[in-house]
Every structure is written in structure tokens, then in C-alpha cells.
VEXLUM-108075 format. One record per residue: residue number from 0; residue in one letter; x, y, z of N, C-alpha, C in turn. Coordinates in steps of 0.2 Angstrom, whole numbers, padded with zeros to 4 digits, always signed. Example, Ala and Ser with C-alpha at 12.3 -4.5 7.8 and 13.67 -1.06 7.14 Angstrom:
// VEXLUM-108075
 num residuo  n.xx  n.yy  n.zz ca.xx ca.yy ca.zz  c.xx  c.yy  c.zz
   0       A +0066 -0028 +0039 +0062 -0022 +0039 +0066 -0016 +0039
   1       S +0064 -0011 +0035 +0068 -0005 +0036 +0064 +0000 +0039
END
This chain:
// VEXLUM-108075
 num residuo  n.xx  n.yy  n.zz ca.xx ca.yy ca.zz  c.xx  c.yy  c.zz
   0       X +0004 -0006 +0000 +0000 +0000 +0000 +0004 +0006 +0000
   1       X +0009 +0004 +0005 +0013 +0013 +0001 +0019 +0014 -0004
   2       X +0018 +0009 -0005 +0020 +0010 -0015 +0015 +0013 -0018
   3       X +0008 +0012 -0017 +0003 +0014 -0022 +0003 +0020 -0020
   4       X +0003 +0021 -0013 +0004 +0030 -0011 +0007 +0034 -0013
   5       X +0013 +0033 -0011 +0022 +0037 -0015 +0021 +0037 -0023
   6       X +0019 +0032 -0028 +0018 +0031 -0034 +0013 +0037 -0034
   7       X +0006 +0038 -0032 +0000 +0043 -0033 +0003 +0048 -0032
   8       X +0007 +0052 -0026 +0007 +0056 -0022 +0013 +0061 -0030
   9       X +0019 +0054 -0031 +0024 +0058 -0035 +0020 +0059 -0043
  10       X +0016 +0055 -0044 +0012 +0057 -0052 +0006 +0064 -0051
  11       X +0005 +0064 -0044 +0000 +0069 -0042 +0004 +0074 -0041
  12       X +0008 +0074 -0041 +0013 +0080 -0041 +0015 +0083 -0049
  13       X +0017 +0079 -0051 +0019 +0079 -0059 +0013 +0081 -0063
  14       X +0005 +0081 -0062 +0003 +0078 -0068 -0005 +0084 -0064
  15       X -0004 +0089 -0064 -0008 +0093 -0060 -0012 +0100 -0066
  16       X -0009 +0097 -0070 -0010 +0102 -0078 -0017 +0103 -0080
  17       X -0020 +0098 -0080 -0025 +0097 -0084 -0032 +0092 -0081
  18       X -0038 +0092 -0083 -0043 +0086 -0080 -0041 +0081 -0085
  19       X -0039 +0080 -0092 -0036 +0075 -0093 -0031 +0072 -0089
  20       X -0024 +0074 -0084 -0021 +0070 -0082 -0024 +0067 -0075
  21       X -0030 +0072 -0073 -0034 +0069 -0066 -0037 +0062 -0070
  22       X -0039 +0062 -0074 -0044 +0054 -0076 -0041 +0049 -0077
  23       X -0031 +0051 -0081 -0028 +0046 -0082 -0025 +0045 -0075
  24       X -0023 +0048 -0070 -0020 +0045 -0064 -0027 +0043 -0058
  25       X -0033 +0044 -0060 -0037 +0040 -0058 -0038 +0033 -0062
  26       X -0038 +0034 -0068 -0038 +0025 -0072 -0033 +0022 -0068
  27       X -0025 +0025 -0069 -0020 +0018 -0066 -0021 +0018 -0059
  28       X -0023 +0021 -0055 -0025 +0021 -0046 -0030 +0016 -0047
  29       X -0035 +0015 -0052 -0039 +0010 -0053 -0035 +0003 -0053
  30       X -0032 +0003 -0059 -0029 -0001 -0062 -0021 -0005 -0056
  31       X -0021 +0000 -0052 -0016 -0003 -0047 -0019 -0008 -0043
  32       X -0027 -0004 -0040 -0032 -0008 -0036 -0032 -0015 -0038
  33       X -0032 -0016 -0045 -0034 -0021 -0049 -0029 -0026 -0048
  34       X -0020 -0025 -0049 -0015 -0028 -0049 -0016 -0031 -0039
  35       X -0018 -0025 -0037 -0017 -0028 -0029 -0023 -0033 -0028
  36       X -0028 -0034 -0032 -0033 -0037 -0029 -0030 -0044 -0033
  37       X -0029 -0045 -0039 -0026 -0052 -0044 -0019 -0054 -0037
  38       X -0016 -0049 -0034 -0011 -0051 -0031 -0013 -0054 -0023
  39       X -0019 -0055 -0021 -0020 -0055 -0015 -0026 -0062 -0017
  40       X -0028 -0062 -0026 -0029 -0068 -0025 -0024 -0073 -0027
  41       X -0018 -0074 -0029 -0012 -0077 -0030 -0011 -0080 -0022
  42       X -0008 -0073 -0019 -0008 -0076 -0014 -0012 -0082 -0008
  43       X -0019 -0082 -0009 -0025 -0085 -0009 -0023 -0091 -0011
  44       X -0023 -0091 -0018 -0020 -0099 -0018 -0015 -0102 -0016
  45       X -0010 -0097 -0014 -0003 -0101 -0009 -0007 -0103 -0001
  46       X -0008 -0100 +0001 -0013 -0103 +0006 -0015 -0111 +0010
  47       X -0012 -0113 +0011 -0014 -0120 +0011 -0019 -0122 +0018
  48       X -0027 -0118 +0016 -0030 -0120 +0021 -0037 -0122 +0019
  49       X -0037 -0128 +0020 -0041 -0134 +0021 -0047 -0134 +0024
  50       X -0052 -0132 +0025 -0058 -0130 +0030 -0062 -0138 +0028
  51       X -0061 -0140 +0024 -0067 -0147 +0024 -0073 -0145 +0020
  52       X -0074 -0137 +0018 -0078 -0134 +0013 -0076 -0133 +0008
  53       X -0079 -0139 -0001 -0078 -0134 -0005 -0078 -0127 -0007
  54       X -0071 -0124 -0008 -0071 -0117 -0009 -0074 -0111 -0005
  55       X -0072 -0112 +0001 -0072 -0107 +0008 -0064 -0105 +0009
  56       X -0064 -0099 +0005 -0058 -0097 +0008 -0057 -0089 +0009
  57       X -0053 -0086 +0012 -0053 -0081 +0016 -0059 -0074 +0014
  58       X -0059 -0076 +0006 -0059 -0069 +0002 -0054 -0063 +0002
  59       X -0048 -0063 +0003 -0044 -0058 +0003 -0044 -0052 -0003
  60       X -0047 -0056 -0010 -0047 -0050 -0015 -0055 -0044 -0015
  61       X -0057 -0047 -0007 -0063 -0043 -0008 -0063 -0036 -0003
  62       X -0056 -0037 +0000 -0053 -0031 +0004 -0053 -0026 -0002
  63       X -0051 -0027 -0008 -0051 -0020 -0012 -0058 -0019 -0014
  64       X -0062 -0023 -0014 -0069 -0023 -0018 -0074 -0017 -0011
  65       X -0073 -0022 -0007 -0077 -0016 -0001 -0073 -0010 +0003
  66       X -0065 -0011 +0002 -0064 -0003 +0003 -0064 +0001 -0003
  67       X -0064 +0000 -0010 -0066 +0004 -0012 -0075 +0005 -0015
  68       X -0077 +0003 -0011 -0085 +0003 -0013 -0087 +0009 -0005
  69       X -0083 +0010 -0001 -0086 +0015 +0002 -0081 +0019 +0002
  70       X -0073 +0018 -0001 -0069 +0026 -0001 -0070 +0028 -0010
  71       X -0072 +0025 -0014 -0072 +0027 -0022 -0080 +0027 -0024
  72       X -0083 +0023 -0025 -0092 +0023 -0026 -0092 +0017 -0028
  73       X -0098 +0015 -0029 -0101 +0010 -0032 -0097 +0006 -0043
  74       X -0100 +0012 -0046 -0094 +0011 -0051 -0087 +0007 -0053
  75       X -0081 +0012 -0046 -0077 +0010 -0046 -0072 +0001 -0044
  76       X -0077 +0002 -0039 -0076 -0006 -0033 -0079 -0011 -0039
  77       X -0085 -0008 -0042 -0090 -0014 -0047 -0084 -0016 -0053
  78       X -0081 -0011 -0058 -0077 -0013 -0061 -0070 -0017 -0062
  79       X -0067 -0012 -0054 -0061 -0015 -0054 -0063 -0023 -0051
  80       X -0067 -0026 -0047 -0069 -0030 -0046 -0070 -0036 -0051
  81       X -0073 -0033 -0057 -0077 -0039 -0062 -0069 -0039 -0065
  82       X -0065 -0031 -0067 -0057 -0036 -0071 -0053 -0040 -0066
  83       X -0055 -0039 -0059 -0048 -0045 -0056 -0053 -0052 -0057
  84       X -0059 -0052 -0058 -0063 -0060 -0056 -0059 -0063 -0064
  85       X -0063 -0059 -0070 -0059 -0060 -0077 -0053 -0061 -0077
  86       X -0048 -0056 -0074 -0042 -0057 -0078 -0039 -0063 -0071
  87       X -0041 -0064 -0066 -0040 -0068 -0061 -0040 -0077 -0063
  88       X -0047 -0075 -0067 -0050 -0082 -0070 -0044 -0084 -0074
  89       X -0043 -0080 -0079 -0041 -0082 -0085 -0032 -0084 -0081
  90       X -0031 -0082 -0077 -0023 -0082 -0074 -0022 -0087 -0070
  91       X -0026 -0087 -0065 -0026 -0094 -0059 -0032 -0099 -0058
  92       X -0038 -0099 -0065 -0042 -0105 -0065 -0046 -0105 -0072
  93       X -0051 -0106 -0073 -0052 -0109 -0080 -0061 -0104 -0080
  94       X -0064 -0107 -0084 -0070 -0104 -0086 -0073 -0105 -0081
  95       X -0076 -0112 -0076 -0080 -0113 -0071 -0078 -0107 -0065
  96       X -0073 -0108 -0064 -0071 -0102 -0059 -0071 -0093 -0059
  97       X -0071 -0093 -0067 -0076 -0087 -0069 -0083 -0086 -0067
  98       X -0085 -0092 -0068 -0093 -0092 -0066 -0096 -0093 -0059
  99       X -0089 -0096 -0055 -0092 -0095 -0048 -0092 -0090 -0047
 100       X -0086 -0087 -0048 -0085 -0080 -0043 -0088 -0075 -0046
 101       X -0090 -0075 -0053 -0095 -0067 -0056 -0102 -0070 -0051
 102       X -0104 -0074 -0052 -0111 -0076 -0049 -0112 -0075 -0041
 103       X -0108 -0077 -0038 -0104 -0075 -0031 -0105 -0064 -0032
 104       X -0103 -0065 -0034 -0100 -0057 -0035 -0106 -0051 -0035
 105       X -0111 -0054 -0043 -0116 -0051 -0043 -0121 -0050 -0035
 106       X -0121 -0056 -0033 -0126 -0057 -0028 -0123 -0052 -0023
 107       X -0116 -0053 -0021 -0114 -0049 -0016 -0115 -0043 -0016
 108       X -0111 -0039 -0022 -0111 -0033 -0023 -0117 -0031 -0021
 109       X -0123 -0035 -0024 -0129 -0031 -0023 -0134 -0029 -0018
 110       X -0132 -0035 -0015 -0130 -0036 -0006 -0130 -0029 -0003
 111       X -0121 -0028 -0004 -0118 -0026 +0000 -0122 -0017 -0001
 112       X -0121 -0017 -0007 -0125 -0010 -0009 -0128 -0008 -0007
 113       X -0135 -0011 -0009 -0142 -0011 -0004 -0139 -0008 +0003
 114       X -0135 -0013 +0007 -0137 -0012 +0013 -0132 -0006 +0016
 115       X -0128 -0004 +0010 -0124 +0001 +0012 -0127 +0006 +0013
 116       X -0132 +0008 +0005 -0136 +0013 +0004 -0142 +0016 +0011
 117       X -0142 +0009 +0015 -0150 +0011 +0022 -0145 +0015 +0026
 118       X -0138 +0015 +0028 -0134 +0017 +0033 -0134 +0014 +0041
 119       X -0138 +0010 +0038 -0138 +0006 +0046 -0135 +0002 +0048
 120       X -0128 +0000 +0040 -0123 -0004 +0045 -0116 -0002 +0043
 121       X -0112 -0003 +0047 -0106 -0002 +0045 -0101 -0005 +0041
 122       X -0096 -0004 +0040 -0091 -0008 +0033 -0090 -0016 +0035
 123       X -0091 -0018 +0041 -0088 -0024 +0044 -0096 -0027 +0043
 124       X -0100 -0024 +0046 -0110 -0028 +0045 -0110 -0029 +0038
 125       X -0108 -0024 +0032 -0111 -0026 +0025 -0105 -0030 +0023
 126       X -0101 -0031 +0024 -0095 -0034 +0022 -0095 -0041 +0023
 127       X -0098 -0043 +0030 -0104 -0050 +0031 -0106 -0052 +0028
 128       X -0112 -0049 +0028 -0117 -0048 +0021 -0115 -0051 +0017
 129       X -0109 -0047 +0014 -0106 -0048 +0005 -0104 -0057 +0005
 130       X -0098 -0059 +0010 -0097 -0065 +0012 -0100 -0071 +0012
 131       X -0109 -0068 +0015 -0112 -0074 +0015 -0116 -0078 +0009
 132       X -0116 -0068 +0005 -0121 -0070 +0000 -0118 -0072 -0005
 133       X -0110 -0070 -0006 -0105 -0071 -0012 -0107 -0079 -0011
 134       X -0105 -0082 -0006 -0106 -0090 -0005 -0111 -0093 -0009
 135       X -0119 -0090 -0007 -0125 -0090 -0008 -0126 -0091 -0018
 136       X -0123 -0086 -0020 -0122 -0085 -0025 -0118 -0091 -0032
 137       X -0113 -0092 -0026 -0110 -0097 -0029 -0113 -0103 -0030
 138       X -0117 -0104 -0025 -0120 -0112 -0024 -0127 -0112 -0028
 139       X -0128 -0107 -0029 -0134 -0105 -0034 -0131 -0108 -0043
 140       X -0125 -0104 -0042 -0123 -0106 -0050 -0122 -0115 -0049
 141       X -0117 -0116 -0044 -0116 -0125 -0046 -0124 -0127 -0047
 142       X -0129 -0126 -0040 -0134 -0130 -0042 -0137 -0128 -0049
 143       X -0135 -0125 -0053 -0138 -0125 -0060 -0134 -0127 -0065
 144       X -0127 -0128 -0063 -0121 -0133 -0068 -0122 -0138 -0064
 145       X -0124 -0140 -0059 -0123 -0149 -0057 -0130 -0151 -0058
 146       X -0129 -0154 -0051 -0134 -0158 -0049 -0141 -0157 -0044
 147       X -0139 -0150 -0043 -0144 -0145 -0039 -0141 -0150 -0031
 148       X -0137 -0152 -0030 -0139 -0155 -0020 -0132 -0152 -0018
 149       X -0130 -0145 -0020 -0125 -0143 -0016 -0127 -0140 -0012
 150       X -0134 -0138 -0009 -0134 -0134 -0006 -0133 -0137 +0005
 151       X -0132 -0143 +0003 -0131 -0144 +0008 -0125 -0141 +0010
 152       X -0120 -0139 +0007 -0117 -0136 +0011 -0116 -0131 +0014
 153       X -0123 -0126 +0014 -0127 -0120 +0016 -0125 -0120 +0022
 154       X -0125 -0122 +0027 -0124 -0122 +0032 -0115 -0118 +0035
 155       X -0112 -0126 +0032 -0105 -0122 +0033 -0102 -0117 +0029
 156       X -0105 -0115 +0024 -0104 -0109 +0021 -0103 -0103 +0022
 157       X -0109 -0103 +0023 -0113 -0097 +0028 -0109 -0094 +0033
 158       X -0107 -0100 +0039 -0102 -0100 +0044 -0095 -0097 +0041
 159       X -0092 -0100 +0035 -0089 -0098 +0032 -0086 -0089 +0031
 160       X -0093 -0088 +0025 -0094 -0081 +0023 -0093 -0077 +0028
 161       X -0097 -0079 +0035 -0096 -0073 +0040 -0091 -0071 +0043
 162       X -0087 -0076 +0044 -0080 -0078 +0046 -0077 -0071 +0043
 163       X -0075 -0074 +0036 -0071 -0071 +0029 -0074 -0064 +0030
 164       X -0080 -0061 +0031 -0084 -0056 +0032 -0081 -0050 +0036
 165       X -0079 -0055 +0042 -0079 -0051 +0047 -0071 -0047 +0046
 166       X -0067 -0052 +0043 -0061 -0051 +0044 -0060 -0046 +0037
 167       X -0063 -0047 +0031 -0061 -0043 +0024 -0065 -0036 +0028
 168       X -0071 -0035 +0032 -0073 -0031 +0034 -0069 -0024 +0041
 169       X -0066 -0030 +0043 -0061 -0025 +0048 -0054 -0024 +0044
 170       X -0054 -0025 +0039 -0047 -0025 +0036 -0047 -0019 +0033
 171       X -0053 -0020 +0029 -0054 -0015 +0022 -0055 -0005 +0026
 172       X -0060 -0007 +0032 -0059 -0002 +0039 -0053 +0001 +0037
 173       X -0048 -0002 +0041 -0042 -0001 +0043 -0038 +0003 +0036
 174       X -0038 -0001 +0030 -0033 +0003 +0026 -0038 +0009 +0024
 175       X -0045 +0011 +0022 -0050 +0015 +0020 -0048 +0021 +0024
 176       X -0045 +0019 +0033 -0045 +0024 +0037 -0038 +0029 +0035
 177       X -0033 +0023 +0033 -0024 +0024 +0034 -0026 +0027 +0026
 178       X -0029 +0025 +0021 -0026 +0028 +0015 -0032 +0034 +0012
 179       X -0036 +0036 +0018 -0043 +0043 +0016 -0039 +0048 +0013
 180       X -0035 +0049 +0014 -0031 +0055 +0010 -0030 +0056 +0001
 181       X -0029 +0047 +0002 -0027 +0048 -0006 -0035 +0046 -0009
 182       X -0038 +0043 -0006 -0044 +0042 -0009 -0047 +0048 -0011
 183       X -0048 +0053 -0007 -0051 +0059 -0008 -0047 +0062 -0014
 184       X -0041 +0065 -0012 -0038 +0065 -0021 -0041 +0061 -0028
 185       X -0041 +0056 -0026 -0043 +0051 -0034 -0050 +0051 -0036
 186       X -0055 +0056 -0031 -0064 +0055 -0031 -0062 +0059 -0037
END
């Protein structure tokens, strides 16, 4: 993170000319988000952690997805989102795993939105949310690639989702609070 900040900080100093150079040093501030979220699910699969649940794992690439869905807006978190699930997919799994994690995605995103929008919870409660429903969503799509009887694993998922919730939820806090500086720049 404070490479992306020294890098913003020295091109925002450089590049103060024009609203053309404000859109293109918010594209690559995007586009960095993007490299950090592919690199945090990389990391993800070095991981060697075994829960006994198909596909329950931390969510670490969704710390960039919910701190920028309350430091940047909706647009920005939804994009760079869908290019790390795409270019994630095509990097670290194959088309199935495209279609988990968009289907996953959709549902959360929309989730988390929603509940972002009432104001009655905080980054850590909708971030829950996103976790449980991301799961919900997944299992949504296999039952309609399989056999439909995965949802017994609804149960430990859920457990799962809330888990990974709580944790991408106090994380994404934490950097949103340490990097509000640059974020307000990049609006």
C-alpha cells in the first residue's frame, strides 16, 4: 500500500495540468487496485487452508472490492472487481471459476450495496453480508451446472462467509481509514 501511495502522491505532483491528467491517474489508481486485488488472490491460492468446505476461503481480493465501494463509489469497486474475477480467472483457473466467482459477485455486490445505501450498517456488517451472499451465490450457480444437492453445504458456508466477512470487513476499515487521503484525491 505505500507504494501505491508514493507512486500517486509523485504522479500527483507531476501531472496537475489538466482534467485529462486527473482521469488518467485515476484510471492507473484503478488499475493498481486491480494488480493488488489479482495479487492478493495469487496469494490466496498459496494458502494451504483446508476447511473441509468446497471453496471457503478467506476472500482476501474482496478487501479491495469493499474498501473501495465506500472510499471510491459503487462504479469504481464494481469494475475493478469484475477485471480482477476476469483477468483472475483467466490467470489462476479456467472458465468454471469465472462463473463461480462473477455469480458470487453479482449477488454480493448487490447485497452489500443495498445495505450500504440504508446506513444502518457499518463496513464490517455489510461486508458480512457480501461474504455470506457471495457463497449463496456461488451455490446458486453450481446448483444450475450440477446436480442441484450442493446446497447442503449451506450451512458451513454461511459459517464460512461470516467468518471471511468479518475479517475482509475490519481490514478494508483499517486501510480505507490509513489511505482517506489519497482516496479523496482520486474522487
Amino acid at each position: 500500500m505505500g507504494f501505491i501511495m508514493r507512486t500517486m502522491n509523485s504522479a500527483s505532483r507531476d501531472n496537475r495540468k489538466s482534467g485529462r491528467d486527473e482521469k488518467t491517474q485515476k484510471l492507473v489508481f484503478l488499475a493498481l487496485c486491480t494488480a493488488f486485488g489479482l495479487i492478493c488472490s495469487y496469494v490466496e491460492l498459496l494458502i494451504p487452508l483446508e476447511l473441509g468446505v468446497p471453496g471457503a476461503k478467506p476472500g482476501l481480493p474482496n478487501i479491495v472490492t469493499v474498501t473501495l465501494l465506500y472510499s471510491m463509489g459503487t462504479k469504481a469497486a464494481f469494475f475493478v472487481t469484475a477485471a480482477r474475477i476476469f483477468l483472475g480467472g483467466f490467470m489462476f483457473g479456467n472458465l468454471f471459476s469465472i462463473i463461480y466467482s462473477f455469480s458470487g459477485f453479482l449477488l454480493s455486490f448487490l447485497t452489500m450495496l443495498l445495505l450500504k445505501k440504508t446506513g444502518r450498517f457499518g463496513m464490517t456488517g455489510v461486508s458480512i453480508a457480501g461474504g455470506v451472499m457471495h457463497n449463496l451465490g456461488q451455490l446458486i450457480a453450481a446448483a444450475l451446472l450440477t446436480d442441484g444437492y450442493v446446497f447442503a453445504w449451506m450451512p458451513p458456508l454461511i459459517a464460512a462467509g461470516t467468518a471471511a466477512g468479518t475479517l475482509i470487513g475490519i481490514l478494508s476499515s483499517l486501510i480505507a481509514k490509513r489511505m482517506s487521503g489519497l482516496f479523496k484525491k482520486m474522487k
